[in-house]
N, C-alpha and C positions, 0 to 999 in steps of 0.2 A: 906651637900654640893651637893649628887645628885639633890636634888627636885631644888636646887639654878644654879646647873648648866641647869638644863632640860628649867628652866623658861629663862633662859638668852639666849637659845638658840631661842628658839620658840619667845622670844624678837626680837633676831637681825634677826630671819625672817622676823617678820612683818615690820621691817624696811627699810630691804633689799629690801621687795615689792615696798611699798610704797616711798622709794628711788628711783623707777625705773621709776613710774611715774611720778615723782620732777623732777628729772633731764632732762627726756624727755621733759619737757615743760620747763624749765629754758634753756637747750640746744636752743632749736628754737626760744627764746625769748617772748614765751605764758607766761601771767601774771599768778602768782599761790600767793593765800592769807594767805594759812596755809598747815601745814602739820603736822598730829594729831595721834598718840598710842594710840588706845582704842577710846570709843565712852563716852559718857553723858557728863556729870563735868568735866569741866579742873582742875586735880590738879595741876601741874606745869607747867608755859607758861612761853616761852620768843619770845618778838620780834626782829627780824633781817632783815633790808633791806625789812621793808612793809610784810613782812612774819610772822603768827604766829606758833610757833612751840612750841607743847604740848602735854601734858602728861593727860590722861582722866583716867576719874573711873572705866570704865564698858572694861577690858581687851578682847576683844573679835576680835579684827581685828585694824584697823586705816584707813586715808583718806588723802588727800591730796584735797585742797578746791580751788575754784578759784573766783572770784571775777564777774563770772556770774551767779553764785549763791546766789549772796547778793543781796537782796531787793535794802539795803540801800546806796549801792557801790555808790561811784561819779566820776565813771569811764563811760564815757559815751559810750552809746549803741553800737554805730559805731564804740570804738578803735580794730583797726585790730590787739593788738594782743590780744585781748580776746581770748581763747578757740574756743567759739562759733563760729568766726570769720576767726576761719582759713580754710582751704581746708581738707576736709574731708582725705589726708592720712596723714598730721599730728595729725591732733584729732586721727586716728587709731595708730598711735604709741605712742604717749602718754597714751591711754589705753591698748596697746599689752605691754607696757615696763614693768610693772610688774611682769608679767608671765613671760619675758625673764629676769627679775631680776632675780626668783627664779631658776630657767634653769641652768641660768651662777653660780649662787652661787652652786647650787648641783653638778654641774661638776666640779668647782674651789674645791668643798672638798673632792671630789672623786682623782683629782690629790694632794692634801696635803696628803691625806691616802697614796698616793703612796710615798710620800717623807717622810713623819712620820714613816708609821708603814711598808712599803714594801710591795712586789707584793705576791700575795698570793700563796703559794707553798705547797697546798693538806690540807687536815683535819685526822689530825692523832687522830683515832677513841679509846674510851675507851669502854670496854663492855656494854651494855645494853643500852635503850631507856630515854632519858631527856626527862622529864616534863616541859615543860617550861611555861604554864599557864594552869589553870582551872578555870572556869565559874561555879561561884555558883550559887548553886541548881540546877547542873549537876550532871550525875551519879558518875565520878570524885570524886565532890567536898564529895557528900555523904559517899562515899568510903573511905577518909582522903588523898587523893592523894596532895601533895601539890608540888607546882612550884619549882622545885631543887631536886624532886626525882630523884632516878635512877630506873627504873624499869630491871630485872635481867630476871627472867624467869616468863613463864605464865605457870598455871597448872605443873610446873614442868620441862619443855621442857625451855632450854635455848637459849636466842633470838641472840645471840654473837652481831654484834655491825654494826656500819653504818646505812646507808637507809634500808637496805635487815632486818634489825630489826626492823626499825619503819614500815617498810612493813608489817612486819610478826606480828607482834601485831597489829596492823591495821585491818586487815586480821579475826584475832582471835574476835577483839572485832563487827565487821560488823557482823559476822557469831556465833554469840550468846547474842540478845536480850535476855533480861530475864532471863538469864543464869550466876552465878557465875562464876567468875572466879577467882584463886586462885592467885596472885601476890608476889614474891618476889621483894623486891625493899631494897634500900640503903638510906638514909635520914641523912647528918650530920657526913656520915662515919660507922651510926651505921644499922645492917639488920632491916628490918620489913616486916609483914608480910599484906597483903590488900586481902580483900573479896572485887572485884569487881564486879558490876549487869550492864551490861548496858544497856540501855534504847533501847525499844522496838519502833524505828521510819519507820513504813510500812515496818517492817519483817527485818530491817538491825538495828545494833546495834550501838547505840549511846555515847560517854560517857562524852562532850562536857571538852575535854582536848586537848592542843596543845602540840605535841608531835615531836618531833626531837632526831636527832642523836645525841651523847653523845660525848664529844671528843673537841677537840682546834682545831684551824686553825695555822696552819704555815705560816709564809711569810720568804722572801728571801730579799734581797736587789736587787733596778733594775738593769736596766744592761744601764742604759740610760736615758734621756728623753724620748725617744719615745718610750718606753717600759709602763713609765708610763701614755701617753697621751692614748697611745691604752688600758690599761689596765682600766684608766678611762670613754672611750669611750664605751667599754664594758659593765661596772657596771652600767653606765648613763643611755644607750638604755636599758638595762635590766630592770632596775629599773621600768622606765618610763612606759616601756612593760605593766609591772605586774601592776603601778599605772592604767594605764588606763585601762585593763581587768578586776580589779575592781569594778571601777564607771560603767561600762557598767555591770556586773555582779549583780551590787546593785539595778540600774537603773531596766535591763530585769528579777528578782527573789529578788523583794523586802522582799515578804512575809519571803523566807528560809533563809536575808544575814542579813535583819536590826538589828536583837539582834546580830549583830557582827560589828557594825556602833558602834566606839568610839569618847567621847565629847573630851575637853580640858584636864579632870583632869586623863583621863584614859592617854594623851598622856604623857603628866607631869608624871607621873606613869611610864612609860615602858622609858621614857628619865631617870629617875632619877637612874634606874635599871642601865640601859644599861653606866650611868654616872662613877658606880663604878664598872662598868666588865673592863672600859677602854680599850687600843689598839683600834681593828678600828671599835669595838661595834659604839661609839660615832661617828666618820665619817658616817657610814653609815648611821645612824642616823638621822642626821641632812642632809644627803643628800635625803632620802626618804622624811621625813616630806616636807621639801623645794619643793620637786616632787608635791606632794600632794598635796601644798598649792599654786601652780601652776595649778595643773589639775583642783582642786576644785575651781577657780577664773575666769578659764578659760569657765565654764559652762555656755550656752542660760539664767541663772537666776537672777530676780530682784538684786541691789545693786552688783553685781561681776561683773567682766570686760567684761568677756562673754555678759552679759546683756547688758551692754552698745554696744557692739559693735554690737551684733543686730538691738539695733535702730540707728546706725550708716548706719550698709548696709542700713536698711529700706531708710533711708535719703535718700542713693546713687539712692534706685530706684525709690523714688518718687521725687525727685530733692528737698524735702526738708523737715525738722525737721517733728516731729509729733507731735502732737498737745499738748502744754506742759501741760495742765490735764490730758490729758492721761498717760505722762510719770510718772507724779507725782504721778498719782492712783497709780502706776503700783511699784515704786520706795519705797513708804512708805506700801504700800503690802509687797513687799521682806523685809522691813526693820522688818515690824512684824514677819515675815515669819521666816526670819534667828535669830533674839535673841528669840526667841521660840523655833525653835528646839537647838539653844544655852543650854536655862537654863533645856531643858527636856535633851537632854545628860549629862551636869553637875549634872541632881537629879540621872537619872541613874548613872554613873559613882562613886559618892558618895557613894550609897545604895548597889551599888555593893562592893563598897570597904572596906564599915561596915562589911556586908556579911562575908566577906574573913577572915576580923580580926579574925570577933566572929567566925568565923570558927578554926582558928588557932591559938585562945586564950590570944587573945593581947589585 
């Protein structure tokens, strides 16, 4: 049921997008011909009111089409309300509505967190350092550390519990490359014992595990609405903060971030996790991806709306379109561009997740 929840979610995202540009152009009265889930093969179509709306093979985004697109359209050149046809700030909101689809969905479920699960009232800490992922053929992974330890004490010296712990084991493992270190940890309820080395990366120590505090969150019930608008206001601009320091971090330190760039099947993965932690795991959830898939849409690049709206200002400053070869080079470039690195994060993610099995014996 996780992996069926995590997909349903990352569904009604792409919907959601591409909802936002449907409506923006059915609102103003702009002709729209389809509205499509996935790219290649239509497995399920139906038509409604000159619209086709379908269901494709290749899961990887969706579109929304318009009838200036079509060769074969017998809609003639000059009906004002083509797309093409209108004034440049409706064209920009029909391409902005997306992104403000995904925006308003991520904050809309940052206020149902607040109505479901409540306003969050401190993280009441258990002893020792959580494991929450490790990257095989990591020093970690080599280790046997696996995702749901606890780790207790390092060398013997007990780490007690909170941030001031994953501080402090942080700390230990930076400041001994190459160096064992001795691990108590918890697994299942029952002790073990781990020989950690961690990796020697220009004289700081490596051991590529994601590590956090140990412990639950509390929440309270609000005291209001406006307790919870603020409180989703909060989570939203936060969010968005951390999405976007991101992409500029991925962008400016390509080399140190991209082995930490995940495909589809890795997000499906950490959804399906987080599907059976339940409370406001799942909220947050689906309001960061929705972030994400906003920020990422939003990018200067071929086939994303960002792209589009590039050659949208270009229009503005040149008083008019660019030259449709150009675009077209330029459009089925990205379109290569993006299901490429599509199926190269899906072989990673995969081979990684072989990796982990045979690591852990499944």
């Amino acid at each position: 049921m996780g992996v069926l929840t995590a997909l349903a979610i990352l569904a009604g995202l792409i919907v959601v997008h591409e909802a936002g540009h449907f409506f923006a152009a059915t609102w103003q009265g702009i002709r729209v011909s389809g509205f499509s889930v996935g790219f290649g093969p239509v497995l399920l179509e139906r038509q409604r009111r000159g619209v086709q709306f379908a269901l494709r093979a290749i899961p990887l985004g969706g579109f929304v089409s318009f009838p200036d697109d079509d060769e074969e359209s017998t809609i003639p050149a000059d009906d004002p309300d083509l797309l093409r046809n209108r004034p440049i700030p409706q064209r920009a909101l029909v391409i902005a509505a997306g992104v403000l689809a995904n925006l308003l969905l991520a904050w809309s479920v940052l206020v149902a967190q607040g109505l479901v699960v409540g306003i969050p009232a401190g993280f009441s800490t258990t002893p020792g350092v959580l494991v929450a992922g490790v990257q095989p053929g990591q020093a970690a992974a080599a280790a046997g550390l696996r995702p749901g330890d606890r780790i207790l004490t390092a060398d013997g010296v007990d780490l007690g519990g909170g941030q001031s712990a994953v501080a402090q084991l942080v700390e230990r493992v930076k400041g001994a490359p190459d160096q064992t270190l001795q691990l108590q940890a918890e697994r299942a309820g029952k002790a073990i014992s781990i020989a950690l080395t961690p990796a020697d990366l220009s004289g700081i120590g490596r051991i590529g595990a994601q590590l956090q505090p140990s412990g639950t969150e509390a929440f309270r019930r609000p005291q209001g609405p406006g307790e919870i608008v603020r409180q989703a206001n909060r989570d939203f601009v936060s969010l968005t903060q951390r999405t976007v320091e991101g992409f500029i971090t991925l962008a400016t330190h390509f080399g140190e971030t991209a082995s930490q760039v995940s495909g589809p099947v890795k997000i499906v993965e950490m959804g399906a996790s987080l599907a059976k932690q339940g409370g406001s795991s799942l909220f947050l959830y689906t309001a960061l991806i929705s972030i994400n898939l906003a920020v990422l849409n939003a990018l200067p690049l071929p086939l994303l709306d960002g792209g589009q709206f590039v050659f949208l200002m270009l229009e503005g400053l040149r008083g008019k379109p660019l030259p449709e070869k150009f675009q077209l080079a330029f459009m089925q470039s990205g379109f290569v561009f993006l299901v490429g690195l599509s199926l190269v994060l899906i072989v990673k993610d995969t081979s990684q997740l072989a990796a982990v099995q045979q690591l852990l014996g499944r």
